[in-house]
C-alpha positions as CSV (number, residue, x, y, z in Angstrom):
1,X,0.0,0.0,0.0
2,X,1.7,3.3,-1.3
3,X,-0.1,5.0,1.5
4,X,2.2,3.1,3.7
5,X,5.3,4.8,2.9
6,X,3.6,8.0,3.8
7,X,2.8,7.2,7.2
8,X,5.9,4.9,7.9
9,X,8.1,8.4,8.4
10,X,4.6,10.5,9.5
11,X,3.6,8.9,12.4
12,X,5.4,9.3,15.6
13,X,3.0,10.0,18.1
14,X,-0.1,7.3,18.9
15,X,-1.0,3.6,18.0
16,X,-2.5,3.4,14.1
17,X,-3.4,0.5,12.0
18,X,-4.8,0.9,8.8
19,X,-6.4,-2.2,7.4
20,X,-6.1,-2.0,3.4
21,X,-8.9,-2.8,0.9
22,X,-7.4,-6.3,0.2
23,X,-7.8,-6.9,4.4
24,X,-3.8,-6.8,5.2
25,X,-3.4,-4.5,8.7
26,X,-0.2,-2.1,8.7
27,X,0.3,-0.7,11.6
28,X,2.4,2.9,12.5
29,X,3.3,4.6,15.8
30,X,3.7,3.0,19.0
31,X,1.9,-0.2,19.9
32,X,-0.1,0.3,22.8
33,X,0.2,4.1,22.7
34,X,-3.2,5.6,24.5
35,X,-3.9,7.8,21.6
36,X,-5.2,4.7,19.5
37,X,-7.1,4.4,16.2
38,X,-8.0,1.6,13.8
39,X,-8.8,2.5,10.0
40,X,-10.3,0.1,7.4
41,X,-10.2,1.3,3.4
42,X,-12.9,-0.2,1.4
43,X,-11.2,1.2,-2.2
44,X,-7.9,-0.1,-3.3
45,X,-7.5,3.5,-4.9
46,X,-7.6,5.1,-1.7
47,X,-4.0,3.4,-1.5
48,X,-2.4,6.1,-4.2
49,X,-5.0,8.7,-3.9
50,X,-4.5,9.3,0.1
51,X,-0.3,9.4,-0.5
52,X,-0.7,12.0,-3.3
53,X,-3.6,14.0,-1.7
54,X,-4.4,13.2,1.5
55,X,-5.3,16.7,2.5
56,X,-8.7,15.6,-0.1
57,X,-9.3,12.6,-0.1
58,X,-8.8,11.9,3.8
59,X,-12.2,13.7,4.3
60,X,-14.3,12.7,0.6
61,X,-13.3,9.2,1.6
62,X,-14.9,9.4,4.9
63,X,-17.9,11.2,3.3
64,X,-18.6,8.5,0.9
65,X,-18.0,5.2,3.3
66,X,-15.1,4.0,1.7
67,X,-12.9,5.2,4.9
68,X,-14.4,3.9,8.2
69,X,-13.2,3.5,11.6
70,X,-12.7,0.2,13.3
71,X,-11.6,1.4,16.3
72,X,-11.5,4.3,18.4
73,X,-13.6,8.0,16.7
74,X,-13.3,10.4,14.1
75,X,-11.8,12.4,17.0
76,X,-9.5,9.8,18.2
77,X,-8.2,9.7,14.4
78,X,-8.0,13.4,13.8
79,X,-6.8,14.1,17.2
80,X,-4.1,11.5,16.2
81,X,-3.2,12.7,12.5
82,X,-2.6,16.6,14.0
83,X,-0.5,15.7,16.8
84,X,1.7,13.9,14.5
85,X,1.3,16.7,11.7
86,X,2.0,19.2,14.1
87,X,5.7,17.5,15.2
88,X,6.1,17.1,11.7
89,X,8.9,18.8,9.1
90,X,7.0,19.8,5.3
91,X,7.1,17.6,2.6
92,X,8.5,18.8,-0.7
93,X,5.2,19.1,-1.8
94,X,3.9,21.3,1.2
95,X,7.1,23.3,0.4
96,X,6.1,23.7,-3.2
97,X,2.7,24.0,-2.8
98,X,3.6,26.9,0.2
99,X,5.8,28.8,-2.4
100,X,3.1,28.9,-5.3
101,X,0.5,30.0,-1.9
102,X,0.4,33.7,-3.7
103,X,-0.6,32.8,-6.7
104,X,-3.3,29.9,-6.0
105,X,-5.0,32.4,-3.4
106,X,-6.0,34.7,-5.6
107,X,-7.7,32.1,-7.3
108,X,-9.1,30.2,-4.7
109,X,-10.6,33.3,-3.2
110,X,-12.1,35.2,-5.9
111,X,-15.2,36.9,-3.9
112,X,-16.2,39.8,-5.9
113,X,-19.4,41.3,-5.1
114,X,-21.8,38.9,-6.6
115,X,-19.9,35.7,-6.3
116,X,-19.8,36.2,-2.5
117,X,-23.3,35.4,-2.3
118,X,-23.4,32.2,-4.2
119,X,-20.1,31.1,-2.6
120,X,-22.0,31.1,0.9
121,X,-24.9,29.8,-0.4
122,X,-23.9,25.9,-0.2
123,X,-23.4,26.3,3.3
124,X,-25.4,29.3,5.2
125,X,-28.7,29.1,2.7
126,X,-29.1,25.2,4.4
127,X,-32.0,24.5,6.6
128,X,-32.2,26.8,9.9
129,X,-33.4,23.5,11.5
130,X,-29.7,21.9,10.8
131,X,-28.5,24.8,12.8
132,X,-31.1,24.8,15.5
133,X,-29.9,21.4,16.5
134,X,-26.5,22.0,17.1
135,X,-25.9,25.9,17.7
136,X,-26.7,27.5,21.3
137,X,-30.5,28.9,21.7
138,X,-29.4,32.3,20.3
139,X,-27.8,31.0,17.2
140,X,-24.1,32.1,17.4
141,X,-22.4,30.4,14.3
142,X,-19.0,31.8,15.6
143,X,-16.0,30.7,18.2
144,X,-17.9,30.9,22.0
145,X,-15.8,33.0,24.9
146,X,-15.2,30.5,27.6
147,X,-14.3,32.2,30.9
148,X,-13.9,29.0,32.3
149,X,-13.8,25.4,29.9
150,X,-16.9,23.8,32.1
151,X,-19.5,26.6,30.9
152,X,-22.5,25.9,28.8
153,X,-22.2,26.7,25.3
154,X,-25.0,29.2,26.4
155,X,-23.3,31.1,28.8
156,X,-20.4,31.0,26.8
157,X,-21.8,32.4,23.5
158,X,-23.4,35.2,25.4
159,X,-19.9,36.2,27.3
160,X,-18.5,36.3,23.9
161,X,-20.8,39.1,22.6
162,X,-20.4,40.9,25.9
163,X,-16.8,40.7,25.6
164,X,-17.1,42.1,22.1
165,X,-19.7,44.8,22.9
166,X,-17.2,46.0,26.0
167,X,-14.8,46.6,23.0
168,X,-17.2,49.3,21.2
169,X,-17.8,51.2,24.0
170,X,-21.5,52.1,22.7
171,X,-23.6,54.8,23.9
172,X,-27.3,55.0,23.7
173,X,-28.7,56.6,20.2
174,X,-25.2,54.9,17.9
175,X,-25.9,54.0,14.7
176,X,-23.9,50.7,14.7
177,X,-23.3,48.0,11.6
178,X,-23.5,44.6,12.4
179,X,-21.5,43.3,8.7
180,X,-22.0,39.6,8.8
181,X,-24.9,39.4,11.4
182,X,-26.0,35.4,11.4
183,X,-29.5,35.2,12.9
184,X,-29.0,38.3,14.4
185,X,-27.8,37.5,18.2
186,X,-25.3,40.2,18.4
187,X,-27.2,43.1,16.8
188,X,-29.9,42.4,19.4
189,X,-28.2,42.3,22.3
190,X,-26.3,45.5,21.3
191,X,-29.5,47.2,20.9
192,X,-31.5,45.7,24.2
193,X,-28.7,46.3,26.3
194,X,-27.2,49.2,25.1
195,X,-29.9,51.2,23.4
196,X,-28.5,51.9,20.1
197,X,-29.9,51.4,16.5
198,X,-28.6,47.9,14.2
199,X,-28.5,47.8,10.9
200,X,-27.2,44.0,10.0
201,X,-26.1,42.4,6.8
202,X,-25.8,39.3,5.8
203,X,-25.0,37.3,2.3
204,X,-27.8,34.7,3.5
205,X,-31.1,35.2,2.4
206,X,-32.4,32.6,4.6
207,X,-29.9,34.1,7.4
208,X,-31.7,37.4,7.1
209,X,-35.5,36.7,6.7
210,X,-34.5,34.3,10.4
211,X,-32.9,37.2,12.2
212,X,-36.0,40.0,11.2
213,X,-38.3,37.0,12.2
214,X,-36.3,37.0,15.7
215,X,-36.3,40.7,15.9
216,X,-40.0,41.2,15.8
217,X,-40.7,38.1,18.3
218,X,-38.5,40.1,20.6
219,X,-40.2,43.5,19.9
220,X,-36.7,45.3,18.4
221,X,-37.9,45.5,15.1
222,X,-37.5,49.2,15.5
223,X,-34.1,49.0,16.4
224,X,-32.5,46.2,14.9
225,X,-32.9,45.5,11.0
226,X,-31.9,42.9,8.7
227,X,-30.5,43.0,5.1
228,X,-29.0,40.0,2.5
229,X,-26.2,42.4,0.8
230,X,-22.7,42.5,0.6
231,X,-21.2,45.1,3.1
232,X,-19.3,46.4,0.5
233,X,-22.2,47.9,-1.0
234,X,-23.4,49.7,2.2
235,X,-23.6,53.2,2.3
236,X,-24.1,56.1,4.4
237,X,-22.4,56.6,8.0
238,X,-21.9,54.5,11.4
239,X,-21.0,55.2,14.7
240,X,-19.7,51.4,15.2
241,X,-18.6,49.2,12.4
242,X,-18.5,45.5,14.1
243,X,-17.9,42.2,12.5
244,X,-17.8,38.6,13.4
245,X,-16.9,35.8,11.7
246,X,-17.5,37.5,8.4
247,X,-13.9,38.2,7.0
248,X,-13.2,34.6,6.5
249,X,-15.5,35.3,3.4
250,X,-13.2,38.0,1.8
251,X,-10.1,36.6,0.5
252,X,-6.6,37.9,1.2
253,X,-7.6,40.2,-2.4
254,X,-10.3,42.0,-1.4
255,X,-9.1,43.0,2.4
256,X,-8.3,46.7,0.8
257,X,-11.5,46.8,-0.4
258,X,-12.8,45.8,3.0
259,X,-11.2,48.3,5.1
260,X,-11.4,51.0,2.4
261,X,-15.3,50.6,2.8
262,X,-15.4,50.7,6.4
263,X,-13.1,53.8,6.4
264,X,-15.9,55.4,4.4
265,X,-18.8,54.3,6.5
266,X,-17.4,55.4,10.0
267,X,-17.7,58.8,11.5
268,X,-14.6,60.7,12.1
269,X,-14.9,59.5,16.1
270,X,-15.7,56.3,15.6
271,X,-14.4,52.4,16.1
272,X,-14.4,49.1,14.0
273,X,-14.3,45.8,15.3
274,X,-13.1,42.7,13.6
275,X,-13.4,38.9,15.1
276,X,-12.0,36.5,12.6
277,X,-10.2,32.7,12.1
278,X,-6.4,33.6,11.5
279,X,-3.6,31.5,11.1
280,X,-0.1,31.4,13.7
281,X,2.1,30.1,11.2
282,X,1.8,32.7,8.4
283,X,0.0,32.8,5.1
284,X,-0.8,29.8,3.6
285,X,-4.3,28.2,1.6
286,X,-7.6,26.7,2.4
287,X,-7.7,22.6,2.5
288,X,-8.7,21.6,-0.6
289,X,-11.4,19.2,0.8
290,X,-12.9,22.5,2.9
291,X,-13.0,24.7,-0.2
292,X,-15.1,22.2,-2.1
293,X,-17.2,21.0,0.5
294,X,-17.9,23.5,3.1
295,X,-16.7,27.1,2.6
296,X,-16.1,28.1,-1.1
297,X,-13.8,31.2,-1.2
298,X,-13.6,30.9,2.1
299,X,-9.8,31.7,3.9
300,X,-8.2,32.0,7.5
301,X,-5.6,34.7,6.9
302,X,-2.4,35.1,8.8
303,X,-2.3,38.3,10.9
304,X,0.6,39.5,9.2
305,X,-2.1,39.5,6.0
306,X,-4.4,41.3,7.6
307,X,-2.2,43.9,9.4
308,X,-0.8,45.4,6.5
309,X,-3.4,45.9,4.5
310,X,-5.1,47.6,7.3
311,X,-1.4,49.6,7.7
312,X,-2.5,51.2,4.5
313,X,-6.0,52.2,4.8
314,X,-5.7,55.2,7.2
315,X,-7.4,53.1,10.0
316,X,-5.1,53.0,13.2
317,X,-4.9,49.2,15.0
318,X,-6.3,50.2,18.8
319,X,-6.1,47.0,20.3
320,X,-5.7,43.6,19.3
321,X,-6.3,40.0,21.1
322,X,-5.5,36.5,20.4
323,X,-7.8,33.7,21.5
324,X,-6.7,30.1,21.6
325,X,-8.2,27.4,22.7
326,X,-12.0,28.9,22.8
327,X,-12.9,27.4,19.5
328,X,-11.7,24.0,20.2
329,X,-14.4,23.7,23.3
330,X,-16.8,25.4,21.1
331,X,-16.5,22.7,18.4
332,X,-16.9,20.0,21.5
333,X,-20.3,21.1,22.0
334,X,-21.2,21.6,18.3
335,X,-20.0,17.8,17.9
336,X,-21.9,16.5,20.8
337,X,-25.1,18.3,19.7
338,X,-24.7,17.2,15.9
339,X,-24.2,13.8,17.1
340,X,-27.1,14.0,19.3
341,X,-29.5,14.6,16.4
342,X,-27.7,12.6,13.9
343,X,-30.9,10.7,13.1
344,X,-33.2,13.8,12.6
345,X,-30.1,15.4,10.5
346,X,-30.0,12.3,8.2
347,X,-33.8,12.6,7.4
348,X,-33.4,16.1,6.3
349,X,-30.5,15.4,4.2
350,X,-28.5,11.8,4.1
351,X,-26.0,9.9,5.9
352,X,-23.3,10.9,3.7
353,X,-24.0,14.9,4.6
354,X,-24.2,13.6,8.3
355,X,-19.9,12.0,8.2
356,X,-19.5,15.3,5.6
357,X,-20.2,17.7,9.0
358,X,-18.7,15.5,11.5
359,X,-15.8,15.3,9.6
360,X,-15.9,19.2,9.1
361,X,-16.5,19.9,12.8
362,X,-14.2,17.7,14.0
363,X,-11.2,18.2,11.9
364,X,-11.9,22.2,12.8
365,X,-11.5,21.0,16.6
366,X,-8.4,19.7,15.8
367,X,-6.9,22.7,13.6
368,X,-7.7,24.8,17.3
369,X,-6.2,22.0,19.8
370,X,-3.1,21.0,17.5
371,X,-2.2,23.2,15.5
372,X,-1.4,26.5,14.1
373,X,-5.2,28.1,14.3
374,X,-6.6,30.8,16.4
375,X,-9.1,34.2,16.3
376,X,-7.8,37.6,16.4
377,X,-9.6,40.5,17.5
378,X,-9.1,43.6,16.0
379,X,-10.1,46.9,17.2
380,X,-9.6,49.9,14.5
381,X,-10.6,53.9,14.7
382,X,-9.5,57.1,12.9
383,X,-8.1,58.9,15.7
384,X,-5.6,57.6,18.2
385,X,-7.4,59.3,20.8
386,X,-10.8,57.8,20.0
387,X,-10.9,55.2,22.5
388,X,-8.9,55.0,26.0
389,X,-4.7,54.1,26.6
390,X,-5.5,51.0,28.9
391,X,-7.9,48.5,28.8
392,X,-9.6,48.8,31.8
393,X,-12.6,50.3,30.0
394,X,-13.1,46.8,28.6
395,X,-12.9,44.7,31.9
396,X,-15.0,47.2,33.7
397,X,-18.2,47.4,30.9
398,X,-18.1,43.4,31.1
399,X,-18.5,43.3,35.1
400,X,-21.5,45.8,34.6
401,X,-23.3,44.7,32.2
402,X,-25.3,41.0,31.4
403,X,-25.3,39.0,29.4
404,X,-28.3,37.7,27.4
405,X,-27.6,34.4,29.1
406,X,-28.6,36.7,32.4
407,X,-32.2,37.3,30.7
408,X,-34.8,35.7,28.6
409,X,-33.6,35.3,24.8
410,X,-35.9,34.5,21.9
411,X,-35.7,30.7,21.7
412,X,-35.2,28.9,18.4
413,X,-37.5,26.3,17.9
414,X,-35.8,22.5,18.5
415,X,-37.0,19.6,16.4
């Protein structure tokens, strides 16, 4: 099996056996290691295809049944793979594929206006009831804030858009421009707690006719407003420019573009907020299997990508944060949930979508706990003097104010 070779040199860390279509076992790592997976291939081409292109095939494979575990999770397997890949040196090909990185981004993420839309579509335009099962009751599709690892996903999700909030320091009246909005969570807790006036945009039509639904059960249709449209095409002025979990959808091209636009749509006193997946080891490229299956266009950047481009844009960087480890337990409870309602998942769509998210959520946990992932924080105004030298501000707004997990929310309905 030429897959062998591979994972002869790869694997130094766990217990793996891989049992090859023709039933012969091979087995890598330790015997008797603790981190401990069995694999069985069912297609004698999986034997070339996952030495050339595991990064691919590794996850279609496990889509389409032709990969399947005999022993131990999808976690214990991941978990497994990215401990070894993260001990590991680059192959020639990851060195050659790192160099040509420039060139195949622009490609990969081509999100113009337009193509944005339809690039989201596969994924956020699926049925709010998927997302009902598995997200927290306010429908955060976004890395949780855990102040302490044993929270509820809950509490959790509603420290994380308190922690964001403290970070606008928002005063009653704003005009404030949620760019990316979900199903609307953050704009409404801005504008219950704070008193200020949300516009929100989303690429999602389904996304954005959800979130008004919410808003009007909640009696903040006056207030809070959603739109689908690019937030490039937004116009007029803002007090607060905020963003989570949108840039992902921009590509490394269009960040000038990005920060141009919210240039133009803050007043002269006021602050931008950005919460986005980033990368710790420097620019690199979407897995292939990712682009194709679950985020089209879609990118992590490097902060170093970011940073520059903001360098230029005659926005000043006011603060910036690094979180860690908060998506991995975020992902833990997605899993759990998902795998909870596995059954009433595979009536809506198949089994096949069912191992295509598993394999999605899990190998995301894994990308947080092993390796080189993270989410930046990004705070940007005009004026250096905009917002305070220290950071108390921050600490203090979040020991004053609740959360939403401190008060009745709209409840999404459960199937």
């Amino acid at each position: 099996m030429l897959w062998a070779k591979l994972l002869n040199s790869f694997v130094k860390v766990g217990d793996l056996t891989i049992i090859d279509a023709g039933g012969k076992p091979h087995h890598f790592g330790t015997r008797g290691d603790a981190v401990k997976s069995t694999v069985r291939l069912h297609d004698a081409s999986l034997h070339y295809k996952l030495f050339f292109y595991p990064e691919f095939y590794l996850g279609e494979s496990y889509m389409n049944g032709t990969l399947t575990l005999e022993e131990g999770n999808l976690n214990d397997f991941l978990g497994l793979l990215a401990m070894n890949f993260a001990v590991s040196t680059p192959t020639l090909l990851e060195k050659i594929a790192e160099k040509l990185a420039p060139i195949t981004q622009k490609i990969q993420q081509y999100n113009p206006v337009g193509l944005a839309s339809k690039n989201v579509a596969p994924h956020y335009d699926l049925s709010d009831q998927l997302y009902e099962l598995f997200l927290d009751d306010d429908m955060h599709y976004t890395c949780a804030y855990f102040t302490d690892p044993a929270n509820s996903l809950e509490q959790a999700q509603q420290d994380k858009i308190r922690h964001v909030t403290a970070k606008l320091r928002l005063e009653p009246g704003m005009k404030v421009l949620d760019a990316g909005c979900g199903w609307g969570g953050f704009a409404m807790y801005m504008a219950r707690t704070c008193n200020v006036d949300v516009t929100g945009v989303t690429l999602s039509g389904e996304q954005a006719t959800k979130a008004n639904q919410r808003a009007k059960e909640a009696g903040l249709s006056e207030r809070v407003r959603f739109y689908q449209k690019d937030f490039r095409e937004m116009t007029g002025k803002f007090d607060r420019v905020a963003s989570i979990g949108m840039m992902e959808h921009i590509g490394v091209g269009f960040y000038k573009q990005l920060f141009d636009k919210t240039r133009e749509l803050l007043t002269d006193d006021g602050i931008a907020f950005f919460h986005c997946i980033g990368r710790l080891d420097g620019p690199g490229t979407t897995n292939p299997w990712l682009r194709k299956y679950i985020f089209p266009g879609g990118y992590a950047p490097a902060l170093s990508e970011v940073t520059k481009v903001i360098e230029k844009s005659n926005l000043l960087m006011t603060d910036i944060e690094i979180l860690r480890m908060h998506y991995a337990y975020t992902l833990q409870h997605w899993q759990q949930r998902f795998r909870n309602h596995w059954d009433t998942v595979a009536k809506i769509y198949d089994e096949r979508f069912c191992r295509m998210w598993e394999f999605y959520l899990v190998s995301a946990e894994m990308d947080f706990r092993y390796l080189s992932t993270m989410i930046f924080h990004i705070q940007l105004s005009k004026d250096v003097g905009t917002v305070p030298f220290t950071r108390d501000y921050m600490v203090d707004w979040e020991r004053t104010y609740p959360t939403a997990y401190d008060q009745p929310v709209p409840q999404a309905k459960r199937a």
